[in-house]
C-alpha positions in Angstrom: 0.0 0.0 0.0 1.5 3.2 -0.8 2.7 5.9 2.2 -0.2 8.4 1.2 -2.9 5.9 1.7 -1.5 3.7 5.2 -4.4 4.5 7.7 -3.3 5.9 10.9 -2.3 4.3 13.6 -4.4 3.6 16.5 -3.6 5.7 19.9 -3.9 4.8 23.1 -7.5 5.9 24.7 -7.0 9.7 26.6 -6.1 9.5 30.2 -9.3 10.6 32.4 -8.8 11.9 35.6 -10.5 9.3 37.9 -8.1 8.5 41.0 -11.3 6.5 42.9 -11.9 4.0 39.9 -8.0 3.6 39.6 -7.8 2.4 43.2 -10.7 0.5 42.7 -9.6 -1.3 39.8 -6.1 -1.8 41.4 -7.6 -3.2 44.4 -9.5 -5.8 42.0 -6.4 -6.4 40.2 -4.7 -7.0 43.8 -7.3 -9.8 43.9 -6.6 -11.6 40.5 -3.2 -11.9 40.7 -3.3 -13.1 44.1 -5.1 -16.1 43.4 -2.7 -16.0 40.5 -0.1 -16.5 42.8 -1.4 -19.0 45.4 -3.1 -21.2 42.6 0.8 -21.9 40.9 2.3 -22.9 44.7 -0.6 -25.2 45.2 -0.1 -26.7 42.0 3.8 -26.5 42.1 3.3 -29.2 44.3 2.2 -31.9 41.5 3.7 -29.5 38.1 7.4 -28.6 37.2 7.3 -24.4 37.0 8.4 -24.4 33.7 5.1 -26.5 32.6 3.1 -24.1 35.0 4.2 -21.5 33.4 3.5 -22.9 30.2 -0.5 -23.7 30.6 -0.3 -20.0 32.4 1.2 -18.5 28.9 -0.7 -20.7 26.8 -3.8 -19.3 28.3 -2.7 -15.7 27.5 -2.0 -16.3 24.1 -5.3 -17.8 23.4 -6.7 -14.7 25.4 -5.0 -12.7 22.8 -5.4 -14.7 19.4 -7.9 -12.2 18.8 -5.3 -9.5 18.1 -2.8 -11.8 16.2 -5.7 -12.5 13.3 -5.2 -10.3 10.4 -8.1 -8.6 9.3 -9.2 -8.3 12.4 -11.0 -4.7 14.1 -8.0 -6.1 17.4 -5.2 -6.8 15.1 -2.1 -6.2 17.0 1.5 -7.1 15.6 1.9 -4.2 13.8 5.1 -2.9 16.2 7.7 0.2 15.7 9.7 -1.7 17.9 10.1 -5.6 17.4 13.2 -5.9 19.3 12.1 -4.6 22.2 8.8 -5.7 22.4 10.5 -9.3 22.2 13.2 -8.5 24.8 10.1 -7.3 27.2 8.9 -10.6 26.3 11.7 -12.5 27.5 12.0 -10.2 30.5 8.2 -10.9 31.4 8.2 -14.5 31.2 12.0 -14.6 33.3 10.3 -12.7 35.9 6.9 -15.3 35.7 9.1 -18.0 35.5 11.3 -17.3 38.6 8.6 -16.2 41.1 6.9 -19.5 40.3 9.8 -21.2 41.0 10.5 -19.3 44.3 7.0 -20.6 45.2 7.1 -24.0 45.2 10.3 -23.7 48.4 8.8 -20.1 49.9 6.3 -19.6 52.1 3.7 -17.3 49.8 4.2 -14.3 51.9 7.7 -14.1 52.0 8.1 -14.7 48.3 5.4 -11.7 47.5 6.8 -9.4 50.0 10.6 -9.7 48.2 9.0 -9.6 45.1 7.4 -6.0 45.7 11.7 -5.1 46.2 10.8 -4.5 42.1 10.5 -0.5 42.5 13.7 -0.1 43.9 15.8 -1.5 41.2 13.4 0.2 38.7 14.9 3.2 40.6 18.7 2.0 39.9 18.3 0.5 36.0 16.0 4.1 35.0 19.7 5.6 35.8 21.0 3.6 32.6 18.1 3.6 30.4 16.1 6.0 30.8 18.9 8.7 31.5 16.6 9.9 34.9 18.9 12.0 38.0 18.4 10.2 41.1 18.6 12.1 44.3 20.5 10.8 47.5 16.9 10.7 49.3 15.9 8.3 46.3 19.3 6.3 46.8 18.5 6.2 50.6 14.9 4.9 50.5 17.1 2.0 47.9 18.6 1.2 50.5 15.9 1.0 53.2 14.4 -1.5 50.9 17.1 -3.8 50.4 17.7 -3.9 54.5 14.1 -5.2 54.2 14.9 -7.9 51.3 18.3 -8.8 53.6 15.6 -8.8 56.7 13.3 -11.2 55.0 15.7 -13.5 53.9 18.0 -13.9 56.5 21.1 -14.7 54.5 24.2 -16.9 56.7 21.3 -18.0 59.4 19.5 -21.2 59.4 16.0 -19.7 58.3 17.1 -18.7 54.8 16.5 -20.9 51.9 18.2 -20.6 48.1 15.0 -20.5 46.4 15.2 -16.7 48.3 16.9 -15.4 45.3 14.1 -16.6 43.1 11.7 -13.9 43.9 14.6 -11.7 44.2 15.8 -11.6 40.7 12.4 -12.6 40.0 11.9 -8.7 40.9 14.5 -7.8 38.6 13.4 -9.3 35.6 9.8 -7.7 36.2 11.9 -3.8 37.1 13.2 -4.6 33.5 9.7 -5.0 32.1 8.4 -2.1 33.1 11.8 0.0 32.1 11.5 -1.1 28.7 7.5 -0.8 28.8 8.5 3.0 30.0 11.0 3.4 26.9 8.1 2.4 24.3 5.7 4.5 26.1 3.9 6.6 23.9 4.9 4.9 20.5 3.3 1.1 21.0 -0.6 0.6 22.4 -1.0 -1.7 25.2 -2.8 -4.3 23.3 0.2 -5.2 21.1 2.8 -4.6 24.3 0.3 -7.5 25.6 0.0 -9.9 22.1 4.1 -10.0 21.7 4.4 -10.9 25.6 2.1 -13.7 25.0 3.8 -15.0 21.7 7.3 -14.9 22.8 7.1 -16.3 26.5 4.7 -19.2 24.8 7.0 -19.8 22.2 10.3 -20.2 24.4 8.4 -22.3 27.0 7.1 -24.7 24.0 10.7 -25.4 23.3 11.5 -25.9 27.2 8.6 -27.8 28.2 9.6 -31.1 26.6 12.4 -31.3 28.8 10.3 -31.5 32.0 7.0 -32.3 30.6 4.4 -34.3 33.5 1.3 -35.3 32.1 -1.2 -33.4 33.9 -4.6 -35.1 35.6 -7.6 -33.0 34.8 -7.4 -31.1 37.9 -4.0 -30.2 37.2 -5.5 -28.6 34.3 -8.4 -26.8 35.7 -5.9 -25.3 38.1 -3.7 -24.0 35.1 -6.8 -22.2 33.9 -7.5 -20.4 36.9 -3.8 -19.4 36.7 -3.8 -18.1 33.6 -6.9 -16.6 33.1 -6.6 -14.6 36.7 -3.1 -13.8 35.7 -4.3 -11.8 32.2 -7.3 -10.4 33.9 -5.0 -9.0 36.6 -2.5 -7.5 34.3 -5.2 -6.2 32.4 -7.3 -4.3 34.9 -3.6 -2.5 36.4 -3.5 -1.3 32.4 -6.8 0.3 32.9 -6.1 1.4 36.5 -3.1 3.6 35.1 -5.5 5.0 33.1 -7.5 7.2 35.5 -4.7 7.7 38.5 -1.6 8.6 38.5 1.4 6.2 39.6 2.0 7.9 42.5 -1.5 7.9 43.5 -2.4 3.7 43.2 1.1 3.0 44.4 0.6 3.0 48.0 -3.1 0.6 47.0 -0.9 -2.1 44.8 0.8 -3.6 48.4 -3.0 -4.8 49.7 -2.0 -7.5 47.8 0.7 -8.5 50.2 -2.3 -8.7 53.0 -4.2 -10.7 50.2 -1.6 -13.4 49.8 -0.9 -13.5 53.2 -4.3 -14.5 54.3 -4.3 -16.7 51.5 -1.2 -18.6 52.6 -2.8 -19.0 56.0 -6.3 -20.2 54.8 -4.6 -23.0 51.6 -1.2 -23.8 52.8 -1.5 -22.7 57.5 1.5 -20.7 56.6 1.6 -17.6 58.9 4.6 -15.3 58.6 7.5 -14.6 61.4 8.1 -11.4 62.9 11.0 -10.7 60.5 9.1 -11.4 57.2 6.3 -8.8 58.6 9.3 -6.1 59.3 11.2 -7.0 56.0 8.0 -6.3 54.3 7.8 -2.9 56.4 11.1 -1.4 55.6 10.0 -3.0 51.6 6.7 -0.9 51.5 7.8 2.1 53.3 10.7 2.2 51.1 8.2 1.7 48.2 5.9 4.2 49.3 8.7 7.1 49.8 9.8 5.7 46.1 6.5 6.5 45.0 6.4 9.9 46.4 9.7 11.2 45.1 8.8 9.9 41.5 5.0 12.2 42.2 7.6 15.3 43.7 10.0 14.9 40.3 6.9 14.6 37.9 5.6 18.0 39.4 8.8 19.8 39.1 8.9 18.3 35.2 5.2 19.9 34.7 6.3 23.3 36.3 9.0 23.5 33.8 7.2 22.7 31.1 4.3 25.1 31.4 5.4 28.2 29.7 5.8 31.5 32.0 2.7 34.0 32.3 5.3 36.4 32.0 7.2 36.5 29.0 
């Protein structure tokens, strides 16, 4: 088709102002991927996490099939930016991938709580790639948060476990999602962000799922559905919260999910956490929280500047 008659490309929908149905819909969200996250320990019990992570993908990419027909009104591989949108595949699933592995050793709680370590190093990789200033108050509340991780884990005494680091680099891999979802921000719509996630982490885990493959019973199965289809409605609805609030705003709302998996842990699995994985997870949050406010203070600052002068 020649340049003059290409049609357009869709935009994202217009940011509405709506900070109540943000939190709402995080709060919901908080509740999806909860059940995400208890459902794959319960069934890491009787599954490999590679092969749980494969129903879990292979549900999202059926989810999304709609987008990958041509033709279709959802069509949704048209991309500015293939090798990124891969790489944030590979990133997404490493990050699935690891926390479900940390799950099968960790109590649920203690796994979720390092897990939310993620803003932190989103902090220290935006340095790199994103070319952002970081203040010594935003190095500091870094730190605060790793104390926590090092508080929850307990490295060199007899209550820490291996499988810690899971959840750990776990975090990591999910910072460097959401860096690279940052640096295509504005240029790619969240619908094909979400179709290349699903293709890629499906098509690695088809070639690794042979190598550990147990037949699953039907329960097995029903249990992988959950999974995934909890997993994509969760991810979905924190899409749509962004839309009406601000970062800063549903931040301090995304760690109810700790208190969610928590109670889950103790209801499934009778797991109820010690006194150090509760004040881990305080110094994690607070740290999270002050993260959160810094990035609202710097945003304002950016706005300021950018608004032209009433007196020229």
């Amino acid at each position: 088709m020649p340049l003059s008659e290409e049609k357009p490309a869709k935009v994202a929908p217009a940011r509405a102002d709506r900070p109540l149905r943000g939190i709402t819909l995080l709060l919901v969200s908080s509740i999806f991927l909860g059940t995400s996250d208890a459902t794959s320990k319960y069934l890491s019990t009787t599954l490999p996490s590679i092969e749980i992570a494969w129903i879990r993908f292979l549900v999202f990419a059926v989810i999304m099939v709609p987008a990958m027909v041509p033709g279709s009104p959802l069509f949704a591989l048209r991309t500015q930016r293939p090798m990124l949108q891969i790489t944030r595949g590979v990133a997404l699933l490493g990050s699935s991938l690891l926390f479900i592995s940390g799950l099968r050793f960790l109590p649920i709680a203690e796994a979720s709580a390092t897990s939310f370590v993620s803003p932190l190093f989103v902090t220290a990789l935006s340095i790199f790639f994103l070319g952002e200033k970081v203040g010594l108050r935003r190095w500091f509340a870094t730190a605060v948060g790793l104390l926590g991780v090092l508080i929850v884990l307990r490295p060199g005494t007899s209550a820490f476990h291996p499988a810690a680091f899971f959840p750990v680099v776990s975090a990591f891999a999910w910072a460097c999602t959401l860096i690279l979802t940052r640096k295509m921000s504005g240029q790619e719509r969240t619908v094909v962000t979400m179709t290349y996630s699903s293709i890629v982490g499906f098509a690695v885990l088809c070639a690794l799922v042979p190598l550990v493959w147990v037949t699953p019973s039907w329960h097995d199965i029903l249990l992988g559905l959950i999974i995934g289809v909890a997993s994509t409605a969760g991810q979905w609805i924190v899409v749509l919260a962004f839309r009406y609030a601000d970062a800063s705003v549903l931040a301090p709302f995304s760690y109810i999910q700790l208190l969610w998996v928590t109670l889950l842990g103790f209801v499934i699995f009778g797991e109820v956490p010690d006194v150090w994985t509760v004040v881990g997870a305080a110094f994690i949050v607070a740290s999270g929280l002050y993260t959160a406010h810094r990035e609202r203070v710097r945003h304002s600052k950016l706005v300021a500047l950018a608004e032209p002068s009433p007196n020229p």
